[in-house]
C-alpha positions, -999 to 999 in steps of 0.1 A, spaced: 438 535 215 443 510 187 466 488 209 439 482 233 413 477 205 445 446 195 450 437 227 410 427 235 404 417 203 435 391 203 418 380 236 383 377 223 400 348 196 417 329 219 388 325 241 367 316 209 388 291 194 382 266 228 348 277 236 336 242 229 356 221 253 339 228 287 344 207 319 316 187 312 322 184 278 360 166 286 342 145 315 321 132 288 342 120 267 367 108 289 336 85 305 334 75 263 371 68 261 369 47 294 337 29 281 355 18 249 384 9 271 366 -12 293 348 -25 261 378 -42 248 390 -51 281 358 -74 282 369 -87 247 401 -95 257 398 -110 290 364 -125 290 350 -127 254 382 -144 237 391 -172 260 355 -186 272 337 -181 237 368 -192 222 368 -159 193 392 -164 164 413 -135 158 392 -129 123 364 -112 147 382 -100 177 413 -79 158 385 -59 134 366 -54 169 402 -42 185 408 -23 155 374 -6 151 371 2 185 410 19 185 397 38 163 368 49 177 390 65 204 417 85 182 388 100 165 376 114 205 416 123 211 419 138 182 388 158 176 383 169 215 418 168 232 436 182 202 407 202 195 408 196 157 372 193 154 370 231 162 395 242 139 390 247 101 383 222 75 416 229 58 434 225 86 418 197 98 426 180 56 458 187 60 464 164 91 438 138 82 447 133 48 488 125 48 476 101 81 450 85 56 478 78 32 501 62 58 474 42 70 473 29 36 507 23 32 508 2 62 480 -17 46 503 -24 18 532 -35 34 514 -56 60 496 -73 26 533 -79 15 545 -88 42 527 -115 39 539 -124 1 576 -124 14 566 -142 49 554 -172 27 582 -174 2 609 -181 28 589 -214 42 591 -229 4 
């Protein structure tokens, strides 16, 4: 008796940790993730060469909108917006800090770039 009381109870959780993600749900936001797509699409092929865009506006626009789009992989696809905050900390945070550290070396990347043209 206990192992059926388990068995339907192990069942019960595994249903309830993906109850959010319905069909519509992942049509959605695969019609968001094709939006932003097509958004920088636009920015790329029409936007940049006949308004003549430096790279100062368009790579923050590429950047922001890139961005935009792991956050839907990431929270739907890889479900981690229905998991636990501690779980969820424990990936964002260490990606936070390498996303930092890319900041960094791109910054001196630049300092080293501009010592070898002297």
């Amino acid at each position: 008796m206990s192992s059926e009381t388990t068995t339907v109870h192990a069942a019960g959780a595994e249903h309830g940790e993906h109850e959010g993600m319905t069909k519509k749900r992942i049509l959605k936001i695969f019609y968001i993730l094709t939006a932003i797509t097509c958004v920088e699409f636009f920015i790329a092929l029409w936007l940049g060469p006949h308004l003549q865009l430096s790279s100062q506006v368009v790579n923050p626009a590429y950047i922001i909108l890139t961005l935009l789009k792991a956050y839907f992989i990431v929270a739907f696809f890889m479900h981690l917006k229905f998991e636990k905050v501690g779980l969820a900390l424990a990936i964002i945070v260490p990606i936070l800090f390498i996303i930092g550290l890319i900041l960094v070396l791109t910054n001196e990347s630049h300092y080293w770039i501009g010592l070898r043209h002297i």
